[in-house]
LUMSEGU-53236 format. One line per 10 residues: for each residue x, y, z of N, C-alpha, C. Coordinates in steps of 0.001 Angstrom, whole numbers, plus 500000, padded with zeros to 6 digits. Layout:
// LUMSEGU-53236
X/Y/Z/X/Y/Z/X/Y/Z  ... $
This chain:
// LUMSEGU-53236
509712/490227/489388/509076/490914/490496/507869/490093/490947  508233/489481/492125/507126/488964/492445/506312/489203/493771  504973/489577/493894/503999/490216/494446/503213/489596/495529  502981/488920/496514/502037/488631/497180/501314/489396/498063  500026/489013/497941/498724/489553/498934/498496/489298/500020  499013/490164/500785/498960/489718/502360/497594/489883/502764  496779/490789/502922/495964/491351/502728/495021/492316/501735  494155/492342/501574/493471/493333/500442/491798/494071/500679  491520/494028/501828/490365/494443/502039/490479/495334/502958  489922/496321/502777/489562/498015/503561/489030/498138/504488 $
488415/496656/505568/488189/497119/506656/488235/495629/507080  488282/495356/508630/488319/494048/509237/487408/493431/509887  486829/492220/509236/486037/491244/509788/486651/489460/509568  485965/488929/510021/486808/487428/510129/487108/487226/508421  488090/486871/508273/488678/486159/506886/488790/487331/505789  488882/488761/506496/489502/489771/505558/490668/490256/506351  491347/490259/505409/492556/490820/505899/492904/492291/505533  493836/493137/506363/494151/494470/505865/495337/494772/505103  495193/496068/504079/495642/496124/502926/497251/495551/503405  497948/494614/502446/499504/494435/502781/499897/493884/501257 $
500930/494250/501157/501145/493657/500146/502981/493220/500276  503445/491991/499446/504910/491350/499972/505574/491745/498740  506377/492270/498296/507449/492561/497325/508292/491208/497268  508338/490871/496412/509884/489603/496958/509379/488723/497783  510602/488712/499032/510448/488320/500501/510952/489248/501477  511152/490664/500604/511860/491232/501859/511421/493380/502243  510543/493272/500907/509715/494950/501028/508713/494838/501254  507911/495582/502125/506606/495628/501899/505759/496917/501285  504648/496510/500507/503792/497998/500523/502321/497750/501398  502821/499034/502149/501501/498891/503081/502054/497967/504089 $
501378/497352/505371/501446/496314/506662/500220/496230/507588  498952/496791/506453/497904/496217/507718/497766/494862/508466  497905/493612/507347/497892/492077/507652/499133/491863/508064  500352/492367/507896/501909/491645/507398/501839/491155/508819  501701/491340/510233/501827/490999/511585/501241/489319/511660  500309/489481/510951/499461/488128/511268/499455/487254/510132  499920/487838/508960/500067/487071/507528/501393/486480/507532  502822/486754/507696/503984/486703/507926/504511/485843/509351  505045/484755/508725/505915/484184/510086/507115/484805/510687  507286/484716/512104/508144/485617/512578/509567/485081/511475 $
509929/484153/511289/511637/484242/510435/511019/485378/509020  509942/484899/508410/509680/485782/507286/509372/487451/507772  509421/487930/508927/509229/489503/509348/510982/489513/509743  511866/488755/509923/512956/489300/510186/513697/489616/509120  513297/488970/507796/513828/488845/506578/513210/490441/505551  512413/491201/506321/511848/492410/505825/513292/493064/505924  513461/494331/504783/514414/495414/505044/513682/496536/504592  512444/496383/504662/511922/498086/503984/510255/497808/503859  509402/498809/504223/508466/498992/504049/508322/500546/503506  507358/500226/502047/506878/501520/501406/505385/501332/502286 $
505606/502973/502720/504022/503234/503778/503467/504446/502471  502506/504184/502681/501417/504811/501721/500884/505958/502394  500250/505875/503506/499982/506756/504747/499706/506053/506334  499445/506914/507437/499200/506481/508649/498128/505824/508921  496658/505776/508072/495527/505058/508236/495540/503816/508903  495334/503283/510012/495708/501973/511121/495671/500929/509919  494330/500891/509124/494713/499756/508235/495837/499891/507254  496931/500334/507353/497805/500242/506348/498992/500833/507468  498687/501127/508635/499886/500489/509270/499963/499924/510697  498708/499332/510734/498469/498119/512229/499996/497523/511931 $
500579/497071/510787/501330/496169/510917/502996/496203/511016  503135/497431/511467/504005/498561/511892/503979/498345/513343  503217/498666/514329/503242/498249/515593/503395/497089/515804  502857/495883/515369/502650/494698/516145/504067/493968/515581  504857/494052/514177/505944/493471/513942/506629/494317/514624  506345/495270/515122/507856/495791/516198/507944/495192/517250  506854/494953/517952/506819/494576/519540/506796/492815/519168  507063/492226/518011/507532/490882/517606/509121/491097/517390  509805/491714/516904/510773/491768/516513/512001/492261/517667  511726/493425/518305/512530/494078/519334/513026/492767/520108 $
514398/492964/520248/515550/491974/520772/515925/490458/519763  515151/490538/518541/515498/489694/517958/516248/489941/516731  515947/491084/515893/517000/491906/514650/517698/492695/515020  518498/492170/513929/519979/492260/514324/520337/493792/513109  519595/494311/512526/519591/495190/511505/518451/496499/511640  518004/497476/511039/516963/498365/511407/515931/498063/509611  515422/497732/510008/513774/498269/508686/513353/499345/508297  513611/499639/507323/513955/501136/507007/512089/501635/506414  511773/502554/506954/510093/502983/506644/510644/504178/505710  510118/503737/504166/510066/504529/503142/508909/505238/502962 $
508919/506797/503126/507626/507660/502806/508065/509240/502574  507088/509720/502151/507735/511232/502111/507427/512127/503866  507910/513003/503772/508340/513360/505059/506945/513839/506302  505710/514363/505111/504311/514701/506087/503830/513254/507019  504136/511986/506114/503965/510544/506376/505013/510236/507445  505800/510404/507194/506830/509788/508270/506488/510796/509591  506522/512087/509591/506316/512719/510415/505041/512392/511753  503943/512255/510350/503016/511549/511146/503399/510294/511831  503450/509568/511577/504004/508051/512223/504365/508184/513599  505430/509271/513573/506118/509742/514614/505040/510413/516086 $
504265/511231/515233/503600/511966/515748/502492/511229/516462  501849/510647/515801/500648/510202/516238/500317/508570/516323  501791/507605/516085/501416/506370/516541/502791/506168/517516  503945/506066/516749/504866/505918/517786/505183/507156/518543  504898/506989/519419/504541/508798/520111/504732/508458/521760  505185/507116/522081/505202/506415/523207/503950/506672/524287  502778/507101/523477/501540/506855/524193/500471/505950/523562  500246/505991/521821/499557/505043/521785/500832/503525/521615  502166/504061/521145/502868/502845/521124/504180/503026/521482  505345/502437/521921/506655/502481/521932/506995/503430/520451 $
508028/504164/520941/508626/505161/519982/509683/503982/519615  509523/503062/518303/510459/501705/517773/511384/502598/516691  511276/503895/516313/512326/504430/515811/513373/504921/516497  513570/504567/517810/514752/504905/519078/514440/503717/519796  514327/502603/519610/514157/501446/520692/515130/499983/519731  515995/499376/520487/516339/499524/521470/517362/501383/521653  518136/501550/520752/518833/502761/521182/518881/503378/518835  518947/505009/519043/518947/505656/517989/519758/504878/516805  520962/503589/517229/521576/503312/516107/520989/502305/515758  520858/501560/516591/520439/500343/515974/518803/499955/516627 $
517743/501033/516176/516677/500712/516070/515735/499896/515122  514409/499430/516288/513664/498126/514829/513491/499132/513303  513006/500572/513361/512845/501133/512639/513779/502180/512106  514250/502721/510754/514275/503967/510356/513553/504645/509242  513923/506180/509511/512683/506997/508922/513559/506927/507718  512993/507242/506429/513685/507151/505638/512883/507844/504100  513149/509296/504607/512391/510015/503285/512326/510161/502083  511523/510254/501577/511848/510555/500404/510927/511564/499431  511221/512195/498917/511126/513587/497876/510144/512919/496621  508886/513576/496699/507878/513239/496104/508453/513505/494171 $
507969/512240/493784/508810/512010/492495/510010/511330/492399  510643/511588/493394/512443/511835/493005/512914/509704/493306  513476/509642/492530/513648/507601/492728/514354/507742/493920  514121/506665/494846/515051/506025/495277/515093/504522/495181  516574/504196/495684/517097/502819/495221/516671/502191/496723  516557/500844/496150/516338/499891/497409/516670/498563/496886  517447/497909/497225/517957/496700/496631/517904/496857/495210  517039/495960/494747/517259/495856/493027/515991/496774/492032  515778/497686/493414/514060/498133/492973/514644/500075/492635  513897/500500/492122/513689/502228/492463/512341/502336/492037 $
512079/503370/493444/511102/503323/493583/510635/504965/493685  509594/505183/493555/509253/506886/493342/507639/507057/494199  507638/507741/494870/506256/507800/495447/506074/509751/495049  504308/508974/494742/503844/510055/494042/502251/510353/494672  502084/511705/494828/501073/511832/495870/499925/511607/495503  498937/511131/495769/497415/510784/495364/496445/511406/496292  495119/511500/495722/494067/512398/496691/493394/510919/497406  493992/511450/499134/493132/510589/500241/492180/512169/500950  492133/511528/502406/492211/512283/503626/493084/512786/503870  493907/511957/504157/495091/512448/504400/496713/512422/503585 $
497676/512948/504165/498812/512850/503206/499019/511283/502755  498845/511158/501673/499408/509783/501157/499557/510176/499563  500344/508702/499449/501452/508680/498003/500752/507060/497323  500864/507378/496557/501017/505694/495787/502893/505552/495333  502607/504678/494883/504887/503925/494719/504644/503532/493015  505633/504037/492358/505580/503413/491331/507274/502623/491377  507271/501679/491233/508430/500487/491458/508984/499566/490552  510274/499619/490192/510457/499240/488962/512096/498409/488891  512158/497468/488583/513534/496842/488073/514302/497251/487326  513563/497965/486190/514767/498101/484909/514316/497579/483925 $
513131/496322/484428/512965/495513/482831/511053/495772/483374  510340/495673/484627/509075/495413/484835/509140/496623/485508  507665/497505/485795/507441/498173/486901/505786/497693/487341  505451/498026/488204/504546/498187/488782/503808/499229/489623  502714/500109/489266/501974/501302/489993/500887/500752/491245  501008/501124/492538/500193/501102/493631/499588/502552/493701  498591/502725/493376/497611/503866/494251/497521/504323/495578  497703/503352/496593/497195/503594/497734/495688/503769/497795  495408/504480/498748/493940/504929/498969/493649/506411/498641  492885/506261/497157/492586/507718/496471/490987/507931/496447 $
490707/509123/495759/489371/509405/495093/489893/509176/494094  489180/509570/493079/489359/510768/491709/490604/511454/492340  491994/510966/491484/493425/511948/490981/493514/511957/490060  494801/513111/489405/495691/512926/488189/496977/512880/488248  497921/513544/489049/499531/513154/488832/499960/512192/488658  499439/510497/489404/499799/509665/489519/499535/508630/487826  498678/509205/487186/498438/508667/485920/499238/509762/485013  499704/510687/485234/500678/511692/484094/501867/510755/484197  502035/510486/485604/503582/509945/485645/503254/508508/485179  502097/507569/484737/502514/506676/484697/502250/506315/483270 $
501593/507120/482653/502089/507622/481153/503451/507239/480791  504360/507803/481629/505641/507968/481155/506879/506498/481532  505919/505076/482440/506900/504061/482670/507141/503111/481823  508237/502903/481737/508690/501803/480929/508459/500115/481327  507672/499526/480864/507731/498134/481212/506629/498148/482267  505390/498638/482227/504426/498745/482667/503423/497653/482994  503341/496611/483573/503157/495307/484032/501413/495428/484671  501309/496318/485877/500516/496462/486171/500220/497321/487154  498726/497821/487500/498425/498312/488414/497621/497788/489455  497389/498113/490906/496981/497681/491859/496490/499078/492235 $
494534/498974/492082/494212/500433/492233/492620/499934/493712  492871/500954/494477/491609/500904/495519/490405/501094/494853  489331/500460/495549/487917/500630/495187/487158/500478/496474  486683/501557/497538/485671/500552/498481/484591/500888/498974  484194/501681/498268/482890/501641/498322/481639/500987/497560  480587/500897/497403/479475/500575/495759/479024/502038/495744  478479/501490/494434/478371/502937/493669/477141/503923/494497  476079/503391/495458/475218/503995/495668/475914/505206/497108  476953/504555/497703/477162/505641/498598/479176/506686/498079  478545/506520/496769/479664/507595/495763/479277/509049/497048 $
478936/509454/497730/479018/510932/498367/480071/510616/499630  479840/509243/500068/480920/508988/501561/482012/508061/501334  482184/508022/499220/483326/507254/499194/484312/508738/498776  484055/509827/498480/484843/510708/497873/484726/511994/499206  483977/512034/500000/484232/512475/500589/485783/511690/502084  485305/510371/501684/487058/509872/502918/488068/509746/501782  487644/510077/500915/489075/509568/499791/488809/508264/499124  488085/508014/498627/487905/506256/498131/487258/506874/496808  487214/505007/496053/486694/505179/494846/485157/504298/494961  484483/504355/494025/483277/503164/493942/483801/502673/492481 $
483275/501665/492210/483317/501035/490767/483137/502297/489635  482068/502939/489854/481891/504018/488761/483188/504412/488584  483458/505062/489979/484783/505915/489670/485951/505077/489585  486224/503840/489598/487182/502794/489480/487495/503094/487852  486310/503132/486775/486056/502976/485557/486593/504209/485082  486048/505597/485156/486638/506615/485398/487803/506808/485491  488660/506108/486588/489761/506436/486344/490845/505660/485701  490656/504296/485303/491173/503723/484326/490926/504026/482878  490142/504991/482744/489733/505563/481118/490799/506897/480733  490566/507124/482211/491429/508308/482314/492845/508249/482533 $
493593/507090/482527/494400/506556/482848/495419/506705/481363  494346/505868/480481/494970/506052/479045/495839/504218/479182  495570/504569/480834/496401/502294/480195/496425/501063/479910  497170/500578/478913/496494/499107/478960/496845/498069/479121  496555/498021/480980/497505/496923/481319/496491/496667/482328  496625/495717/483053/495549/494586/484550/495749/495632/485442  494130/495844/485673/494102/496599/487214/493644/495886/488200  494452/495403/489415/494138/494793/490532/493502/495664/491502  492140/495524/492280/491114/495962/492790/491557/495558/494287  491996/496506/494917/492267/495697/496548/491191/497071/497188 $
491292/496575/498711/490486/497528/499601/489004/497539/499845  488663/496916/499271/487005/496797/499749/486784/496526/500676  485887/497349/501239/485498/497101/502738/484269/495989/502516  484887/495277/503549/484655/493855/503476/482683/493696/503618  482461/494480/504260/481052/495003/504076/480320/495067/502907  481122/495607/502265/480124/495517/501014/480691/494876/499586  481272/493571/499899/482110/492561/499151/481721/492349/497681  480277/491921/498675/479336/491209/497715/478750/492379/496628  478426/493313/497430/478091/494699/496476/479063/494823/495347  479925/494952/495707/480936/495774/495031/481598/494792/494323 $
481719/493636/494335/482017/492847/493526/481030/492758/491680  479975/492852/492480/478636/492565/491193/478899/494211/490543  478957/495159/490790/479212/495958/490285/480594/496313/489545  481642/495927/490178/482786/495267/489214/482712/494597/487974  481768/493465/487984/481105/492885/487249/480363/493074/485863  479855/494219/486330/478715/494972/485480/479497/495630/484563  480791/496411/485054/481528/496901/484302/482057/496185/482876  482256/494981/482928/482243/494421/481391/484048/494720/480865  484535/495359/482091/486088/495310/481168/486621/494611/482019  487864/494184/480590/489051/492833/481191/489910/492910/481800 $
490203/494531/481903/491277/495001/482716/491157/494430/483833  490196/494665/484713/489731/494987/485711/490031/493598/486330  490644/493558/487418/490668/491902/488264/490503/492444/489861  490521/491169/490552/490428/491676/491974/491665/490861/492281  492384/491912/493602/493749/490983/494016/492715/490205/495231  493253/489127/495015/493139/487997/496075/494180/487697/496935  493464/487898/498244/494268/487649/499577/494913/485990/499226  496414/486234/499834/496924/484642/499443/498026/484836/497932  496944/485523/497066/497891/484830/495653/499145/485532/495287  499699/484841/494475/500977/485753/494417/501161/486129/492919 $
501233/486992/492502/501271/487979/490876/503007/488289/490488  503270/488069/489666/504047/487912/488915/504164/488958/488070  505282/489875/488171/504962/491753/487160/506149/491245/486203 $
């Protein structure tokens, strides 16, 4: 299973990119960067994006590979989420006012997009992967993915506070490789990171204790604002778990 960082930072300024992450060469989790990180042959070679939620940074890259792609795939990209997520999508981006409705374009069969639900917990298969999305505390409806081969898995958070389901269930995976958990705030404005759904380092620590696991936690989402903050406070923390994903590299589960 191999992983690249399309993006990993929680908000956009020059040389941060938004949250994306590459499965393979052909899933994505998340697509804030994938538009501008991804060459057009490498966006035709996508067959699935796991969406986490509607937040623009985690799916700017949903609009702009459509209006790249339309008249050139020859297949539909199937958008994996549970149904409040997909609904939204529908609702409030492709809605043919802020964007082309690309889940009926060019025509219902062979559109750039399909919706493609799925039942909180319950696996589904996707090529050589199953994958399970499990709900986490944002703003809004969102899931983290726990994703797995058979021999490796790997847990994504998405964008949480302080949860627990998503660490009961991951108690229970086999071949547990790693996690990729949000952090973006620093610790001094902990009241406006839990009130949008985010973590600070404190609570980064917190919830890897609470986690019970012991395996590499990759740190994506920092708003690029407070890099430098939140890095040194990462820092301070003193455990080995703890890494930051770097935009560019590619991880190996």
């Amino acid at each position: 299973m191999k992983l690249k960082v399309l993006g990993a930072s929680g908000s956009k300024l020059p040389g941060f990119g938004l949250t994306s992450f590459l499965l393979d060469k052909n899933i994505l989790i998340d697509t804030g960067a994938a538009a501008s990180m991804l060459g057009f042959d490498e966006q035709l070679r996508l067959d699935a994006v796991l969406l986490s939620h509607i937040h623009i940074d985690h799916s700017l890259g949903l609009l702009l590979m459509a209006d790249n792609l339309v008249g050139s795939l020859n297949k539909s990209i199937q958008i994996m989420s549970i149904p409040e997520v997909l609904d939204g999508l529908r609702e409030h981006l492709f809605n043919n006012q802020v964007w082309p409705d690309f889940t009926s374009i060019p025509n219902g069969k062979d559109a750039i997009f399909k919706l493609k639900p799925m039942a909180e917990g319950k696996p589904v298969r996707m090529g050589k992967y199953t994958i399970r999305a499990i709900r986490v505390s944002h703003s809004v409806p969102t899931v983290g993915f726990i994703i797995s081969d058979g021999k490796s898995s790997l847990l994504y958070t998405a964008d949480t506070r302080a949860t627990e389901k998503i660490w009961k269930e991951a108690k229970k995976i086999r071949g547990l490789k790693g996690v990729l958990i949000e952090t973006s705030f620093p610790n001094r404005l902990h009241g406006l990171a839990d009130l949008s759904g985010h973590l600070t380092p404190h609570a980064l620590l917190q919830e890897i204790n609470k986690s019970g696991l012991k395996v590499p936690f990759y740190v994506f989402h920092i708003k690029a604002m407070f890099v430098e903050e939140v890095q040194k406070e990462i820092a301070r923390l003193k455990n080995s778990q703890i890494r930051l994903a770097m935009e560019g590299a590619t991880y190996n589960f």
